[in-house]
C-alpha positions as CSV (number, residue, x, y, z in Angstrom):
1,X,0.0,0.0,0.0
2,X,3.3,2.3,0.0
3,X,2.6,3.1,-4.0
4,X,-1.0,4.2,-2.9
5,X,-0.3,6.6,0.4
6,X,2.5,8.1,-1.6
7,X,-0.6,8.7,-4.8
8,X,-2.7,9.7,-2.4
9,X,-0.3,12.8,-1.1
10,X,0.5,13.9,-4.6
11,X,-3.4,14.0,-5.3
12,X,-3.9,15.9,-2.0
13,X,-1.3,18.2,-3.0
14,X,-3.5,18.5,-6.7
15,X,-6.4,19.3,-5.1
16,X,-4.6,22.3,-3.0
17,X,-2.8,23.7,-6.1
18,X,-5.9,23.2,-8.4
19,X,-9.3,23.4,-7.1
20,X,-11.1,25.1,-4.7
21,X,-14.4,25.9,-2.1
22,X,-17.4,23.4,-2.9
23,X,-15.5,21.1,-5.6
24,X,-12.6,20.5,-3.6
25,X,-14.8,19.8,-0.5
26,X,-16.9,17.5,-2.3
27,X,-14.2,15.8,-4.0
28,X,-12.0,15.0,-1.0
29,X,-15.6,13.5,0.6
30,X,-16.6,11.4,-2.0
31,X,-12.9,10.4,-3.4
32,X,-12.4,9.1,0.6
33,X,-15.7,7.6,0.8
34,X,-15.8,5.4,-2.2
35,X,-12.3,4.6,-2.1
36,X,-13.3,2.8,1.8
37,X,-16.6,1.3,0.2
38,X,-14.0,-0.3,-2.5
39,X,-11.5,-1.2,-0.3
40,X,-14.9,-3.3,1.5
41,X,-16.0,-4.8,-1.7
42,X,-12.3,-5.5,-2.8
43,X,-12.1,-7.6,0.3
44,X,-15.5,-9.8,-0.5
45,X,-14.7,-10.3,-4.0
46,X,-10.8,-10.9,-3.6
47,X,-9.6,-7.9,-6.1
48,X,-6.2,-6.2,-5.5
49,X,-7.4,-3.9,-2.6
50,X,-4.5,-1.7,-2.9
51,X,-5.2,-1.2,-7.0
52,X,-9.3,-0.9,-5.9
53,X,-8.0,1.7,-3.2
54,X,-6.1,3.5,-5.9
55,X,-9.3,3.8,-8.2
56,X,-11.2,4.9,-5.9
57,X,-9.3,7.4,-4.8
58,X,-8.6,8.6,-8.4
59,X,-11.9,7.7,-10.3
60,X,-13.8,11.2,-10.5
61,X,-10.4,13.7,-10.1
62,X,-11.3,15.6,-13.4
63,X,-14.2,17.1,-11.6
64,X,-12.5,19.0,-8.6
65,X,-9.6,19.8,-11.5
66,X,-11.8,21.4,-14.3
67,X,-14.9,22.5,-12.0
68,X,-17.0,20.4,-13.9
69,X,-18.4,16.8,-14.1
70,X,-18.7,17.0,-18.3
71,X,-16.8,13.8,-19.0
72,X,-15.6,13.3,-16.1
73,X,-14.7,8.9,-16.7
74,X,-12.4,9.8,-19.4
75,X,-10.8,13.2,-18.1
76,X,-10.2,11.5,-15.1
77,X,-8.7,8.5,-17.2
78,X,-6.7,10.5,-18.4
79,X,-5.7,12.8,-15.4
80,X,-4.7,9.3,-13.8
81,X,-2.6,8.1,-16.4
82,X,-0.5,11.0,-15.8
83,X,-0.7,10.8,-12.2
84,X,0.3,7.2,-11.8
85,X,3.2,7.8,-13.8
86,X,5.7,4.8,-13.3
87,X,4.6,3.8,-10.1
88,X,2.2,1.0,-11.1
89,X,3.0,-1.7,-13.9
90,X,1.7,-1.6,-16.9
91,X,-1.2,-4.2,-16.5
92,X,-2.0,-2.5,-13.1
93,X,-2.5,0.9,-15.0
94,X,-4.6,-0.5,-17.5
95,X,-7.2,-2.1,-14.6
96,X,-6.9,0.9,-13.1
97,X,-7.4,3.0,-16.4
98,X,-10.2,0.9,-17.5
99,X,-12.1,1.2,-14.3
100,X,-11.9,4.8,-14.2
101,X,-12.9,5.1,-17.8
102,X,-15.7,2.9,-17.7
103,X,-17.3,3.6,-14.2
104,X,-20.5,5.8,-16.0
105,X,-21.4,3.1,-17.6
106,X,-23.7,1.9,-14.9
107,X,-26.3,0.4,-17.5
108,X,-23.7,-2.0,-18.4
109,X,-21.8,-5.4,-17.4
110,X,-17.7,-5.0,-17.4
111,X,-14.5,-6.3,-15.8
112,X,-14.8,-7.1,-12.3
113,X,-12.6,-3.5,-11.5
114,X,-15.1,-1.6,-13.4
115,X,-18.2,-3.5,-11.8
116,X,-16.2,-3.1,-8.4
117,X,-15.6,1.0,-8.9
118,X,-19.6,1.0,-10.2
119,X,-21.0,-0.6,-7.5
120,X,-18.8,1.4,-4.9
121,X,-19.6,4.9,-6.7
122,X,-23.7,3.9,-6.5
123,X,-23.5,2.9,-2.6
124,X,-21.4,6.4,-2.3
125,X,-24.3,8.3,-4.3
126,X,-27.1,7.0,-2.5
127,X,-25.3,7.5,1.1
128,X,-24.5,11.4,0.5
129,X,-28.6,11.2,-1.2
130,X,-26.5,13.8,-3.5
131,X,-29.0,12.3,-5.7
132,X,-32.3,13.0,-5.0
133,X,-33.7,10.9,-7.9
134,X,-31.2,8.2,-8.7
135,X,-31.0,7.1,-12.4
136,X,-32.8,3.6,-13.4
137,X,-29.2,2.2,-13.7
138,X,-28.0,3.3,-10.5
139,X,-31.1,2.0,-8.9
140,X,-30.4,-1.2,-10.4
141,X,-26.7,-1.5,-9.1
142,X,-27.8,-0.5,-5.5
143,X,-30.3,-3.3,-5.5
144,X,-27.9,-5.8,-6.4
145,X,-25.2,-5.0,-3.8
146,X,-27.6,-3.9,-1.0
């Protein structure tokens, strides 16, 4: 878990330089929340917990960054790819980087990582009710892991 608390400063140290008031609040929230909700799935469905820490940590960065959720699965992809850098291999990038990219794609079925970073995303959404009126999808990923 070395590779992830030493991600996790330089991401913290992001968020100081490069966002501000209600995004970088909201951010650091949710970014801890579902990264502990992944770190509990991890654990039931025997998935790297320090790569499911990492994308969850990482998986929504774009919006605290650009102020805006417009995208936001492949910005953040993308923000990541820079951020993790040589720290990771490259098959642990690319679960990481696939997750990330495909996590608002709630309607449908992916790699376990992507289901995992879905599923942890949904429980986050309907715990802050940041969502009044959750989308069908959502709805259907919080009944399966509720």
């Amino acid at each position: 878990m070395n590779r992830y608390f030493s991600l996790r400063d330089e991401v913290l140290h992001l968020l100081d330089e490069k966002s501000h008031g209600y995004y970088k609040r909201e951010a650091i929230a949710h970014m801890f929340q579902v990264e502990t909700l992944c770190l509990l799935l991890a654990k039931e469905r025997n998935l790297d917990e320090e790569l499911c820490a990492i994308i969850g940590l990482i998986h929504d960065i774009a919006v605290p960054i650009y102020s805006s959720s417009f995208q936001h699965a492949t910005r953040s992809s993308e923000l990541a790819r820079e951020l993790l850098g040589s720290i990771l291999s490259d098959e642990e990038k690319d679960i990481i980087l696939t997750a990330i990219s495909n996590h608002s794609h709630k309607e449908r079925k992916d790699d376990a990582y992507s289901e995992l970073i879905k599923d942890a995303d949904c429980w986050s959404h309907y715990l802050e009710k940041t969502v009044l009126k959750h989308e069908e999808s959502e709805r259907l990923k919080l009944l399966k892991i509720m």
